[in-house]
gemmi code that builds the backbone of each chain (N, CA, C; Angstrom):
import gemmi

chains = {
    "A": [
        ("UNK", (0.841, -1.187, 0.000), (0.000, 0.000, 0.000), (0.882, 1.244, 0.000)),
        ("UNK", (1.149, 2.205, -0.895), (1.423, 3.130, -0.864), (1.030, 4.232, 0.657)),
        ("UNK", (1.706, 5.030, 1.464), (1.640, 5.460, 2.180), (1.700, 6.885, 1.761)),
        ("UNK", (0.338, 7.556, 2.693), (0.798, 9.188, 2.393), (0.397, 9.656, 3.475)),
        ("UNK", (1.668, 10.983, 3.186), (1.552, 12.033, 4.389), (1.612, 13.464, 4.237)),
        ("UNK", (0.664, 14.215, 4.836), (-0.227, 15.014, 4.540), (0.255, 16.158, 6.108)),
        ("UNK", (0.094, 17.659, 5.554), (0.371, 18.100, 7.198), (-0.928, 18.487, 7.719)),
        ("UNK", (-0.877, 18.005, 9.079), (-2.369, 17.946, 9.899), (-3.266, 19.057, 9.745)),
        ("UNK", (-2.465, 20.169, 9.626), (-3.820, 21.570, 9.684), (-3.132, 22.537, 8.398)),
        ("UNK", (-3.928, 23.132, 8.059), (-2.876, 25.038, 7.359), (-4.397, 25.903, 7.474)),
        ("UNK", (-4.190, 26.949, 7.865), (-4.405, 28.163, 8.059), (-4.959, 28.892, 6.754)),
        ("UNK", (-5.674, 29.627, 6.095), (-5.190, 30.644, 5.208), (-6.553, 31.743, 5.145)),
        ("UNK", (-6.265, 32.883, 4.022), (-6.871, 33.478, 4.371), (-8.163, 33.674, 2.904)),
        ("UNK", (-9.633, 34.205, 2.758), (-10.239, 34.302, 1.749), (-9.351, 35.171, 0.568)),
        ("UNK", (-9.726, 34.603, -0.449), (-8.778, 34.590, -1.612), (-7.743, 34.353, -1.967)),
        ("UNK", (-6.665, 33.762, -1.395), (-5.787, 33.164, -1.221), (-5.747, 31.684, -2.115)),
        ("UNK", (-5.078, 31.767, -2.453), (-4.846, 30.463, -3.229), (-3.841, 29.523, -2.342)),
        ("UNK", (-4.284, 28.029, -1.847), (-4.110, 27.522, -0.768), (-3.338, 25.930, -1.703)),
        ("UNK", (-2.670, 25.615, -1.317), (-1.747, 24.839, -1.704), (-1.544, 23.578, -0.512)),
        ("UNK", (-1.712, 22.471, -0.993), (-1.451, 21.096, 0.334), (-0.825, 20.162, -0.666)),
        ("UNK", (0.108, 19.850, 0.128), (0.927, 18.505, -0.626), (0.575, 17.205, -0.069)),
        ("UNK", (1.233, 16.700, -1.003), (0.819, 15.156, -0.183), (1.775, 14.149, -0.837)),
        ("UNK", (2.846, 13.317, 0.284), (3.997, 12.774, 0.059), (3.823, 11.402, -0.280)),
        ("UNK", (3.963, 10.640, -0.893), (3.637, 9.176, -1.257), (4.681, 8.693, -1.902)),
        ("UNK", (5.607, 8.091, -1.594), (7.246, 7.973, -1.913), (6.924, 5.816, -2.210)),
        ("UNK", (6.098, 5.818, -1.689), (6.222, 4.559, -2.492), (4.863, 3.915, -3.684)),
        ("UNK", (5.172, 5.213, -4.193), (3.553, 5.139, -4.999), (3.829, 3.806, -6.244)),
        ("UNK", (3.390, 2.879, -6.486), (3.495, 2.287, -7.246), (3.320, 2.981, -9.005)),
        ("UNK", (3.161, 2.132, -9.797), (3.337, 2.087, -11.421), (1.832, 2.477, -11.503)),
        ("UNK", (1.379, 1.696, -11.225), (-0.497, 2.078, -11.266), (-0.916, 2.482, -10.832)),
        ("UNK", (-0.864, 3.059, -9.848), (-1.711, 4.106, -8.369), (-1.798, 5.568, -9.322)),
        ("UNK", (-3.049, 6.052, -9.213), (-3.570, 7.321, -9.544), (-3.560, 7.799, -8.043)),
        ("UNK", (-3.719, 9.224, -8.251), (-3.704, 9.895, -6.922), (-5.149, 10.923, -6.699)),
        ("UNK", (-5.593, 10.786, -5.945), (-7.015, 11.061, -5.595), (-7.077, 12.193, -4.954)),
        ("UNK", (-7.946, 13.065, -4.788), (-8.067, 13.760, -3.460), (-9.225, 14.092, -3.285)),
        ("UNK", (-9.323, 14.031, -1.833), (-11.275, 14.454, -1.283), (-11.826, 15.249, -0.531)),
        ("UNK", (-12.456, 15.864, -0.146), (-12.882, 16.837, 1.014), (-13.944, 16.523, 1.557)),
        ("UNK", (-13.719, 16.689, 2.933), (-15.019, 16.427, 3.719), (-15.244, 17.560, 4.793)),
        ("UNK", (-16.631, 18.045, 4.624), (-17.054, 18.352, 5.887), (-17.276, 18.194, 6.828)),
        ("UNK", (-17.503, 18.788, 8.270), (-18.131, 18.094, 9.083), (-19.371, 17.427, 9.118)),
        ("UNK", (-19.169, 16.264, 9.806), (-20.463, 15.233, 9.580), (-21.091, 14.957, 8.183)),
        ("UNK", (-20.326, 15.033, 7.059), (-20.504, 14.629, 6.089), (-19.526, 13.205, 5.377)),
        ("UNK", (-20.080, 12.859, 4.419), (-18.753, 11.628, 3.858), (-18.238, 12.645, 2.953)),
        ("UNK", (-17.207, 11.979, 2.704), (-16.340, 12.962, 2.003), (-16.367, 12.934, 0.360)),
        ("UNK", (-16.059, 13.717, -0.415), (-16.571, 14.300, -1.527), (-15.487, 14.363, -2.676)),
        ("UNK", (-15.468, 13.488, -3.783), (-14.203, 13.682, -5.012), (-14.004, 14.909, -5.388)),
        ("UNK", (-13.117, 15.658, -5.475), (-12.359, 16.736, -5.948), (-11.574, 16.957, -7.282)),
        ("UNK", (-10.550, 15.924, -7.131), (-9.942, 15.639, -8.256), (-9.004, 14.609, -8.231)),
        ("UNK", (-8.849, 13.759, -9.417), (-8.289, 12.741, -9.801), (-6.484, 12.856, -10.862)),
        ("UNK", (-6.004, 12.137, -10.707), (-4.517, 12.308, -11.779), (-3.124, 11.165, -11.453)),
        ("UNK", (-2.956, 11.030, -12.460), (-1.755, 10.707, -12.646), (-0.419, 11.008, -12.905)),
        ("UNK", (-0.314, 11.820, -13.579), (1.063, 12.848, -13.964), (0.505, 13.729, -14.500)),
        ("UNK", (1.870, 14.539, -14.123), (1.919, 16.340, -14.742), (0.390, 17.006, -13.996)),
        ("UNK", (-0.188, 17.653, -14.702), (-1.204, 18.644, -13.871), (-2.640, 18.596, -14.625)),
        ("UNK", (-3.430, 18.902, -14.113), (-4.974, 18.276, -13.979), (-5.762, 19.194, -13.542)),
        ("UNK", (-6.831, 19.504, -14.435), (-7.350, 21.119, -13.446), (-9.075, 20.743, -14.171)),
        ("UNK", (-9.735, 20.994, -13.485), (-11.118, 20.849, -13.664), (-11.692, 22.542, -13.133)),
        ("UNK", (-13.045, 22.303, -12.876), (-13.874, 23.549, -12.238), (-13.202, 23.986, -10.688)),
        ("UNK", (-12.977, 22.973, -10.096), (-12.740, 23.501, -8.387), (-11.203, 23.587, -8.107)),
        ("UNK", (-10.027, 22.895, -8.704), (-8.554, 22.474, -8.434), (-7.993, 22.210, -9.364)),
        ("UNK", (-6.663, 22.298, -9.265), (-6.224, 21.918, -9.885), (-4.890, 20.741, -8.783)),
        ("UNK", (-4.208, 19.872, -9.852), (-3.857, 19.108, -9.174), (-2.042, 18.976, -10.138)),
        ("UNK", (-0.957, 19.079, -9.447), (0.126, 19.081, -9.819), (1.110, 18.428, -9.275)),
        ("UNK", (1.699, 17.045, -10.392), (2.091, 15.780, -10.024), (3.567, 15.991, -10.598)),
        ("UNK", (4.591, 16.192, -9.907), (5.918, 15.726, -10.326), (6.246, 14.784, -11.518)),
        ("UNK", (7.375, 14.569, -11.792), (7.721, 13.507, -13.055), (7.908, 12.138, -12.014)),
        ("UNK", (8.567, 12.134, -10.901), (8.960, 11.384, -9.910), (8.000, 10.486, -9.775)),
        ("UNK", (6.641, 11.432, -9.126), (5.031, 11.151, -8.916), (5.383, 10.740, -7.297)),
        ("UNK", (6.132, 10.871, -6.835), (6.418, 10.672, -5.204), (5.775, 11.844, -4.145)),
        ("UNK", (5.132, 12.573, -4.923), (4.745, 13.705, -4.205), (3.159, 14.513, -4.866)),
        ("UNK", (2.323, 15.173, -4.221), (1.450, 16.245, -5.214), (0.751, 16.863, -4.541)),
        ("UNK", (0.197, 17.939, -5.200), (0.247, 18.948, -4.553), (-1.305, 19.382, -5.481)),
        ("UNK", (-2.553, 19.222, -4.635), (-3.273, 20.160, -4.387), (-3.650, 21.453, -4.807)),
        ("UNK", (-4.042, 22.555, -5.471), (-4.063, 23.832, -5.649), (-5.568, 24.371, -5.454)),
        ("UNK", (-5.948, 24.646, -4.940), (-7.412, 24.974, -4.577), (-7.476, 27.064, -4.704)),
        ("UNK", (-7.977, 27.615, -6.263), (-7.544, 28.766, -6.222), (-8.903, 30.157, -5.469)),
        ("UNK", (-7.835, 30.702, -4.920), (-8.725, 31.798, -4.121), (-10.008, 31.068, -3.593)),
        ("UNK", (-9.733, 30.911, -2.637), (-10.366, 30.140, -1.414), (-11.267, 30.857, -0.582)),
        ("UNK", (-12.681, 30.403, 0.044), (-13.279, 31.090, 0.401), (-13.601, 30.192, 1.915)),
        ("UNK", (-14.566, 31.058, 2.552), (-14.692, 30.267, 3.633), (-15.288, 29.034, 3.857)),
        ("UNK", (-16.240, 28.846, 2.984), (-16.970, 27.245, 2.525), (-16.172, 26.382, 1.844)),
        ("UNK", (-14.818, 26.523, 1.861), (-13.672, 25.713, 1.621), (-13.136, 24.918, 2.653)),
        ("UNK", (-13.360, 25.578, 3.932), (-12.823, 25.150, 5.414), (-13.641, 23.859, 5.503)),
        ("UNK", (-12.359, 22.921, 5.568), (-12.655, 21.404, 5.453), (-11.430, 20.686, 5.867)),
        ("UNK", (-11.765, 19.273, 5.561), (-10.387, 18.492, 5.454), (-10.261, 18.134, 4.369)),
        ("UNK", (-9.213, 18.007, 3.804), (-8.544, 17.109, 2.615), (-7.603, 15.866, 2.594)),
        ("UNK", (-8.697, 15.565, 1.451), (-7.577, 13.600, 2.140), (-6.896, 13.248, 0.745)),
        ("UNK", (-5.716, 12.982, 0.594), (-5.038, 12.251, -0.598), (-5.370, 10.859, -0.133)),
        ("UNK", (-5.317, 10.034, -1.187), (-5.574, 8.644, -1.396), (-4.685, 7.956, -3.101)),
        ("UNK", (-3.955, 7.620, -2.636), (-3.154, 6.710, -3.428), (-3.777, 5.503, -3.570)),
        ("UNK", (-4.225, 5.280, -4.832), (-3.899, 3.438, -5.385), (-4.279, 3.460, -6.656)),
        ("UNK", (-4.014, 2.371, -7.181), (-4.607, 2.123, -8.303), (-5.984, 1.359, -8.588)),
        ("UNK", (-6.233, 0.360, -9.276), (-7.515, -0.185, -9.411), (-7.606, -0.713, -7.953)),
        ("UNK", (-9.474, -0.590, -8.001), (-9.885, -1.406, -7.031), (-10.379, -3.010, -7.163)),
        ("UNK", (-9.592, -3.437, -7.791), (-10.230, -4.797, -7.655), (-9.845, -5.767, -6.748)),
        ("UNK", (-10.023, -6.739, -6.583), (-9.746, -7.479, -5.462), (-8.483, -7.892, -4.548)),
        ("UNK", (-8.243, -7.419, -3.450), (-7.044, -7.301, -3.135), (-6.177, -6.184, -3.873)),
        ("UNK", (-7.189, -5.053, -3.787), (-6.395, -4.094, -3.669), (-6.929, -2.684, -2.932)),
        ("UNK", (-6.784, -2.170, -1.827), (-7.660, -1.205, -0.951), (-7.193, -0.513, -1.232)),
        ("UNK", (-8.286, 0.498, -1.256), (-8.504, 1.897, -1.201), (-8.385, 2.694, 0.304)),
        ("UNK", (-6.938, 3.609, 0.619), (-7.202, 3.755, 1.879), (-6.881, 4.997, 2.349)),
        ("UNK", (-7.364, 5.826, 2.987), (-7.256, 7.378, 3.171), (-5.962, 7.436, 4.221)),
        ("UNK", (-5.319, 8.664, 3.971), (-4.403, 9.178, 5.287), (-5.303, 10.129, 6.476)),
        ("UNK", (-4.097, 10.850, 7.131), (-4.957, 11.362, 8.155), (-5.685, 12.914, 7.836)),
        ("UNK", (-5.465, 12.717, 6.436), (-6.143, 14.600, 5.951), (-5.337, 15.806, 6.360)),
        ("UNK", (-5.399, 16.858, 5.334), (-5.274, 18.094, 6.294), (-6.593, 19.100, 6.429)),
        ("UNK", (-6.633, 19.473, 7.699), (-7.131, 20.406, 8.022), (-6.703, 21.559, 7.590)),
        ("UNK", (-8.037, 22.120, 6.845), (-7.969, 23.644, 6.071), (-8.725, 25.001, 7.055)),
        ("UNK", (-8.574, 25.711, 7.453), (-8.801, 26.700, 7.988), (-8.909, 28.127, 7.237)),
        ("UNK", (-10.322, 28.631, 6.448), (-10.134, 29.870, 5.951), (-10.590, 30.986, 6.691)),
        ("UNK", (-10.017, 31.927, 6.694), (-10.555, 32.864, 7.646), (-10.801, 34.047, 6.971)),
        ("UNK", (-11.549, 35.122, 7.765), (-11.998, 35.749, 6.486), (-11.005, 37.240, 6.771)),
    ],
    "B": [
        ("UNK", (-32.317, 10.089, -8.243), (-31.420, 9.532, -8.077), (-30.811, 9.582, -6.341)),
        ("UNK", (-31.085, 8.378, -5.800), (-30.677, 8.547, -4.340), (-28.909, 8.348, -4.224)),
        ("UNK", (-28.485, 7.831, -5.026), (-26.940, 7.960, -4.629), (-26.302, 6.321, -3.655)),
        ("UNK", (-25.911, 6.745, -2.363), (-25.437, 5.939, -1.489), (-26.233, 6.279, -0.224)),
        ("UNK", (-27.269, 5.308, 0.183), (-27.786, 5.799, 1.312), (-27.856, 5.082, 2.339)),
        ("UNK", (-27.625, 5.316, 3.691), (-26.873, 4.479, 5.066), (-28.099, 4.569, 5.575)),
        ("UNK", (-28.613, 3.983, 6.436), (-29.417, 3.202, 7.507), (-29.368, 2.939, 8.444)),
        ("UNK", (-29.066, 2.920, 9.932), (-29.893, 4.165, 10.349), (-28.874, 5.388, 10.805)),
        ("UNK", (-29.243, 6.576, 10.552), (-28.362, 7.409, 10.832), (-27.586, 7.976, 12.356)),
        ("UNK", (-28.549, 7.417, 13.499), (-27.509, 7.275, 14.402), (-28.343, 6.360, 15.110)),
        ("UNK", (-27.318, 5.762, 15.959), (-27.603, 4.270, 16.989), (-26.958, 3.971, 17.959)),
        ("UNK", (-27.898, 3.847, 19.167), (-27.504, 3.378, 20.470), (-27.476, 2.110, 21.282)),
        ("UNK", (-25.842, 1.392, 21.342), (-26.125, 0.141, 21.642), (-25.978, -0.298, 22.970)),
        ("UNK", (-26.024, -1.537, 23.524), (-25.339, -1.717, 24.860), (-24.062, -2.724, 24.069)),
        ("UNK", (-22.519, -2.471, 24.974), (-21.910, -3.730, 24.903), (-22.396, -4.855, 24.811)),
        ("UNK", (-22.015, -5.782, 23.930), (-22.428, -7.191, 23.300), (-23.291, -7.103, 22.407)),
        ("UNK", (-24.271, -6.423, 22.452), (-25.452, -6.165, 21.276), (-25.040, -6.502, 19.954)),
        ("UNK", (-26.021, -7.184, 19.389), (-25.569, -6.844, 16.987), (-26.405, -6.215, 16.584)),
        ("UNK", (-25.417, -5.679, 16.280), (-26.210, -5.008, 14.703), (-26.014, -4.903, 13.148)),
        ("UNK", (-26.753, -4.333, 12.055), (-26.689, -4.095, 10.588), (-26.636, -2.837, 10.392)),
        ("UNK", (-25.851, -2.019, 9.673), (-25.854, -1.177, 9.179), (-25.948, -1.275, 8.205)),
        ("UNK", (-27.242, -0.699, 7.125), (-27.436, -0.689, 5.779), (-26.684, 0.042, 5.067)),
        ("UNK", (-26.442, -0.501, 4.038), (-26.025, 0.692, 2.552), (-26.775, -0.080, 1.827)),
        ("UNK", (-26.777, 0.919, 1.035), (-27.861, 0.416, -0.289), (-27.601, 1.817, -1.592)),
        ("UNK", (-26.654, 1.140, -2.750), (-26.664, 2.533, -3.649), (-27.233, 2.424, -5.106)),
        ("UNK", (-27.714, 3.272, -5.983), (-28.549, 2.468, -7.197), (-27.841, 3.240, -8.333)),
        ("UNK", (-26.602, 3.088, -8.898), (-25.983, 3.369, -9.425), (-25.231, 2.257, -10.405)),
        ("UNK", (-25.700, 1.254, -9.845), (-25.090, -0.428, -10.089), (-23.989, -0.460, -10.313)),
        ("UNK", (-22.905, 0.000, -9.410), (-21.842, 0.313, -8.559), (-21.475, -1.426, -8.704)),
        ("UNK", (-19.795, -1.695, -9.072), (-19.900, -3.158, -8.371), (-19.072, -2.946, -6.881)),
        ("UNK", (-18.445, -1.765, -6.917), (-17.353, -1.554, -5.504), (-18.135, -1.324, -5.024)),
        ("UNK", (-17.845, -1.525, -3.188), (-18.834, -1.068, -2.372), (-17.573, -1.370, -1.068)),
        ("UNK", (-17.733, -0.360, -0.212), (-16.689, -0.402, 0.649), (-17.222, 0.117, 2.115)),
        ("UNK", (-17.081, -0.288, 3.674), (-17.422, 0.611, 4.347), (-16.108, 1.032, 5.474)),
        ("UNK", (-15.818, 2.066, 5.797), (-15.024, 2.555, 6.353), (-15.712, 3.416, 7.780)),
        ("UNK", (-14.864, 3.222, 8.875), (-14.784, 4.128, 10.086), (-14.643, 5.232, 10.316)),
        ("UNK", (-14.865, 5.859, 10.870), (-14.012, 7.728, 11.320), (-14.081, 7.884, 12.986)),
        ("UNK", (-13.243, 7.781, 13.475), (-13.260, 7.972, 14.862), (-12.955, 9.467, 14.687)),
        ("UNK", (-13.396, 9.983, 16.101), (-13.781, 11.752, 16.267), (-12.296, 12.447, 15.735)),
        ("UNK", (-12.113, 13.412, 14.872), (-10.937, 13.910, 14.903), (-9.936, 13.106, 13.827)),
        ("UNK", (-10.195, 11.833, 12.841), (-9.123, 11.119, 12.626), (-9.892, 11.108, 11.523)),
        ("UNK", (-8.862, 10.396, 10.615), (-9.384, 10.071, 9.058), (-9.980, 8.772, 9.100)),
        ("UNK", (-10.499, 8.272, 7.754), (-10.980, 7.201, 7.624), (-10.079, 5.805, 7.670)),
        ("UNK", (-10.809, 4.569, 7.967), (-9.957, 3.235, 8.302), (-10.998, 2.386, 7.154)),
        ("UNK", (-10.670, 1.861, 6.576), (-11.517, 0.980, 6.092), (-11.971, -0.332, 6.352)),
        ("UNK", (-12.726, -1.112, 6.450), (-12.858, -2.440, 7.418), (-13.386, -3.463, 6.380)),
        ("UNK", (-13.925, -3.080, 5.629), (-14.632, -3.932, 4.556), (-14.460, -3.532, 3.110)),
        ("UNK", (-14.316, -4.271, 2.216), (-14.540, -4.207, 0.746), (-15.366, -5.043, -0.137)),
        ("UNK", (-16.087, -4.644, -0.836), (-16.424, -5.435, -2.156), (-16.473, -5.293, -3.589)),
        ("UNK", (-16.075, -5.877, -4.467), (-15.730, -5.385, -5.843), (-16.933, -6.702, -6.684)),
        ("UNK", (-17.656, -6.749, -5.830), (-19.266, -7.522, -6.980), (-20.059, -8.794, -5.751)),
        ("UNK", (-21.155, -8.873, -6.592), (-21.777, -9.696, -5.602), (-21.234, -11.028, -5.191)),
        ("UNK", (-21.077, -11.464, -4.003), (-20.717, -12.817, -3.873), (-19.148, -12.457, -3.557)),
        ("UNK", (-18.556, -10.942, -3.501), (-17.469, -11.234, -3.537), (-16.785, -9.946, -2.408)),
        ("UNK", (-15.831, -10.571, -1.098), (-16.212, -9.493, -0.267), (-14.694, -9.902, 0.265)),
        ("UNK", (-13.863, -8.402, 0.865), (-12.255, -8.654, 1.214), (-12.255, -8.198, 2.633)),
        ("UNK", (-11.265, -8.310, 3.168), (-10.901, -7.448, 4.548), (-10.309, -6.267, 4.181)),
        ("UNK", (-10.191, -5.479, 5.241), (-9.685, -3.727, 4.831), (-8.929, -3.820, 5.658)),
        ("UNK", (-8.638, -2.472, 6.756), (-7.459, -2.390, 7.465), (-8.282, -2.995, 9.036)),
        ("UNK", (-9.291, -2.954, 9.248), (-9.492, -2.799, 10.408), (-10.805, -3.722, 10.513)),
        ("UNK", (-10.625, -4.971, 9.978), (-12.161, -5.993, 9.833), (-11.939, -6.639, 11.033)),
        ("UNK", (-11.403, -6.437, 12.334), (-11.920, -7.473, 13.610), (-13.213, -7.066, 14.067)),
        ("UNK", (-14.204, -8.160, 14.492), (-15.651, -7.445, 15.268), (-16.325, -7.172, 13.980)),
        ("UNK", (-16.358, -7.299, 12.710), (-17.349, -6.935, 11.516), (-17.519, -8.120, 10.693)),
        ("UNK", (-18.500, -8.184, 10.050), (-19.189, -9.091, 9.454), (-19.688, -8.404, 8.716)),
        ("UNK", (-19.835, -8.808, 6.576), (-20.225, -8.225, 5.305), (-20.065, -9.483, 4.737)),
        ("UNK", (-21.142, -9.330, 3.551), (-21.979, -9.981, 2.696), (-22.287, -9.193, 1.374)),
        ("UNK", (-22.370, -9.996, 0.348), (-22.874, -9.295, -1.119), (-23.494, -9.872, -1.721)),
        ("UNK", (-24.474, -9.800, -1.448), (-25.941, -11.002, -1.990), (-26.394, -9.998, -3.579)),
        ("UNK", (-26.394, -8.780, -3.202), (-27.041, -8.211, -4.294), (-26.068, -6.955, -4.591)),
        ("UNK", (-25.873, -6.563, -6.014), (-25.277, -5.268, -6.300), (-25.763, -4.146, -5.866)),
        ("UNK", (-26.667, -4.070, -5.575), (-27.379, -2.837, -4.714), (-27.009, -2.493, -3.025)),
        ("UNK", (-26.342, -3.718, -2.380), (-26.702, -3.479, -0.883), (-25.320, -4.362, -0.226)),
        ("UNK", (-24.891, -3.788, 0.876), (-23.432, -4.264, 1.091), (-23.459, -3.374, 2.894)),
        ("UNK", (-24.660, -4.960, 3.801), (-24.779, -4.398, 4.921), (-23.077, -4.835, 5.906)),
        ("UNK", (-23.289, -4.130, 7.230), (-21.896, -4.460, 7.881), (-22.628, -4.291, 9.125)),
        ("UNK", (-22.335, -5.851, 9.308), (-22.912, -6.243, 10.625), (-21.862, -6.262, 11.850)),
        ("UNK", (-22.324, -5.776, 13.426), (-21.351, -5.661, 14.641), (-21.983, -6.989, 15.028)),
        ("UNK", (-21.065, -8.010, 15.296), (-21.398, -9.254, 16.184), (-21.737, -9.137, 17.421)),
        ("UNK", (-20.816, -8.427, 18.065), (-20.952, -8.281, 19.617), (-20.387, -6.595, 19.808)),
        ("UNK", (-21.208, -6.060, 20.150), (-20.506, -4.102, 19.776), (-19.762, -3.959, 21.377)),
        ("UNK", (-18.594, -3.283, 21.081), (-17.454, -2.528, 22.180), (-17.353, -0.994, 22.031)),
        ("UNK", (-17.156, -1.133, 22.854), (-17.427, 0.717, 23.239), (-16.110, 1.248, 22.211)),
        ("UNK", (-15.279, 0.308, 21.616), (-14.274, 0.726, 20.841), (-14.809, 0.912, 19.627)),
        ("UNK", (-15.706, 0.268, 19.140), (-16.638, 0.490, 18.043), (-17.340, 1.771, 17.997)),
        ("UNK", (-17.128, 2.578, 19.115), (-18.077, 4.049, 18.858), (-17.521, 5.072, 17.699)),
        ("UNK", (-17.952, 4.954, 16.877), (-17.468, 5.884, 15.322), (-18.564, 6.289, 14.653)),
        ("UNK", (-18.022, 6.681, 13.537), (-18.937, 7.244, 12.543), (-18.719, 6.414, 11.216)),
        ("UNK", (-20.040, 5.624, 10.952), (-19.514, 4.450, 9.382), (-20.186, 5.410, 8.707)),
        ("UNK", (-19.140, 5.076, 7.271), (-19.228, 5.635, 5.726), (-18.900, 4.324, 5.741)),
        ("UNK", (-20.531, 4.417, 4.391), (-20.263, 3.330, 2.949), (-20.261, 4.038, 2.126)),
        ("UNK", (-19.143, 3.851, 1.095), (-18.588, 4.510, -0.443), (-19.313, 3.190, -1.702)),
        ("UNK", (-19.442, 3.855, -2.817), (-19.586, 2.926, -3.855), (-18.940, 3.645, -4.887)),
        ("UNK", (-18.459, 2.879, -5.787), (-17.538, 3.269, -7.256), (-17.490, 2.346, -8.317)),
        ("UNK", (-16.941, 2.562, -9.336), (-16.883, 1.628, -10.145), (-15.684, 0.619, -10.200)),
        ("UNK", (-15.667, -0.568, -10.063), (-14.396, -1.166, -10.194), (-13.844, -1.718, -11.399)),
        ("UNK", (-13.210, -1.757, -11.374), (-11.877, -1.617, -12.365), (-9.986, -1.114, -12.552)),
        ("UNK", (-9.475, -1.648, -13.104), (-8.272, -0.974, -13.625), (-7.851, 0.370, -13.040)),
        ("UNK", (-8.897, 1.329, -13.216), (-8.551, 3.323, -12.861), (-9.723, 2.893, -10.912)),
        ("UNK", (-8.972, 2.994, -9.605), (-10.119, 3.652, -9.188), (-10.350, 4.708, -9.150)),
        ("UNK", (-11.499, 5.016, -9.706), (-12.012, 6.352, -9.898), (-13.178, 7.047, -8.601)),
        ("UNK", (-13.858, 8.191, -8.858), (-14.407, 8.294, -8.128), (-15.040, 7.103, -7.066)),
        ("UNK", (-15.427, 7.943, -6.002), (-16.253, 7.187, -4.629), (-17.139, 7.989, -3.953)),
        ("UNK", (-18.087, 7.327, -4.159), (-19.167, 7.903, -3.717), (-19.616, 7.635, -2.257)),
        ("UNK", (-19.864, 8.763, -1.115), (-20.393, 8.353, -0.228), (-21.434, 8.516, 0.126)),
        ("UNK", (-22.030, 7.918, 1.443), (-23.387, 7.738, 2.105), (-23.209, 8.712, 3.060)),
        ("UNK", (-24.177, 9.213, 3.653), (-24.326, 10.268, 4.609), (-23.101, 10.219, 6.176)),
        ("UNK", (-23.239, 8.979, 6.210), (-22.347, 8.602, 7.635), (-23.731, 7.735, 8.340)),
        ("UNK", (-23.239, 6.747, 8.939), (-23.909, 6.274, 10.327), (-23.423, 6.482, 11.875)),
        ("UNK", (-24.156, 7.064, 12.605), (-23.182, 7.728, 14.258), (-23.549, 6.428, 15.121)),
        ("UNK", (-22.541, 5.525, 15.398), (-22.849, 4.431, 16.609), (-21.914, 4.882, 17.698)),
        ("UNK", (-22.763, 4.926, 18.832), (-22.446, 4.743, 19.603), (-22.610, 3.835, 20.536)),
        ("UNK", (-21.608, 2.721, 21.037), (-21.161, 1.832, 22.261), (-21.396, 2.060, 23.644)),
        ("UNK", (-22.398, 1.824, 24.791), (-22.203, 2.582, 25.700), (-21.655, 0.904, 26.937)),
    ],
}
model = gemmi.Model(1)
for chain_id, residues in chains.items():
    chain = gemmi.Chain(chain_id)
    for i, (resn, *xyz) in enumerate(residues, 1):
        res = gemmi.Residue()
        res.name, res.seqid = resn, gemmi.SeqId(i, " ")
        for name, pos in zip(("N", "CA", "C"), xyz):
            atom = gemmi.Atom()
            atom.name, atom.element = name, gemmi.Element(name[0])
            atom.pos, atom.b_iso = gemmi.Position(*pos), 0.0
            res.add_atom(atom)
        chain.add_residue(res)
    model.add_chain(chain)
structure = gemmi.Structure()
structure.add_model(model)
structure.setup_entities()
């Protein structure tokens, strides 16, 4: 299982463009890299998906090294209904004997 | 379109008690997964399934019991509930395959162990 680590909280402020990495140094050949947000008392919610280089939809964008041992999150100008957690999740397919498994998130804090 | 929807949304047991926690998603999903959240912490996963009839361990399957009779429903039963069991279950559903891709979750279920 690929392992990732994520820093527990960051701070920032509305409009700010807020940046979280997420370290996964033994990411395998097939593992896509995930990321999710959850609210409180909610399940948590797809954001964005990728494999290499960078990935940008409506809400993030997502920017993957050549390495792929690392990525990084970009969530631009941030508002306060952003204040959540974010979870990277490394793997590749889910098929049998192979889990899908979250780290410990970071905590986002926007303030206004 | 209901999505992923959990059953019952919160529950009060005594030590030893069983119970079922439903999921049920209509997306005809063949993954189906349910995972923990203790207060403050990320998710653990305890159960998996990638089609009917066909069901794995996760990180944290002691004390749980799952079944996949039908593509629609992927309950997770407590044999005997411990106050260590007091969390919050998410069931996710997705498509399986090759890419995992999105995961969809259920509202949360709140058990509490007393």
């Amino acid at each position: 299982l690929a392992k990732t680590t994520q820093p527990i909280s960051m701070d920032s402020y509305e409009g700010q463009e807020v940046n979280i990495t997420c370290s996964h140094n033994n990411i395998a050949t097939n593992d896509y890299i995930t990321w999710y947000q959850q609210f409180p008392s909610q399940g948590p919610r797809f954001i964005i998906q990728g494999y290499k280089t960078k990935v940008t939809n409506e809400v993030a964008s997502l920017f993957i090294p050549a390495d792929r041992k690392s990525s990084t999150l970009s969530l631009p100008r941030v508002s306060l209904s952003d204040t959540a957690v974010y979870y990277c999740l490394v793997g590749g397919n889910n098929n049998a004997g192979n889990m899908l498994t979250f780290g410990g998130g970071t905590r986002l804090m926007v303030k206004p | 379109n209901a999505g992923v929807t959990q059953t019952p949304k919160f529950q009060v047991l005594k030590t030893g008690q069983s119970m079922t926690l439903q999921c049920a998603q209509d997306m005809n999903h063949e993954y189906m997964s349910w995972y923990r959240q203790d207060p403050g912490m990320g998710l653990r996963l305890i159960h998996y399934s990638v089609g009917a009839g066909i069901t794995d361990q996760g990180e944290v399957p002691n004390g749980y019991n799952v079944s996949r009779s039908t593509t629609e429903d992927f309950p997770l039963r407590l044999l005997s509930a411990a106050p260590s069991q007091t969390s919050v279950y998410f069931c996710a559903s997705g498509v399986a395959g090759v890419i995992a891709g999105e995961l969809f979750f259920g509202e949360g279920s709140r058990l509490t162990v007393l």
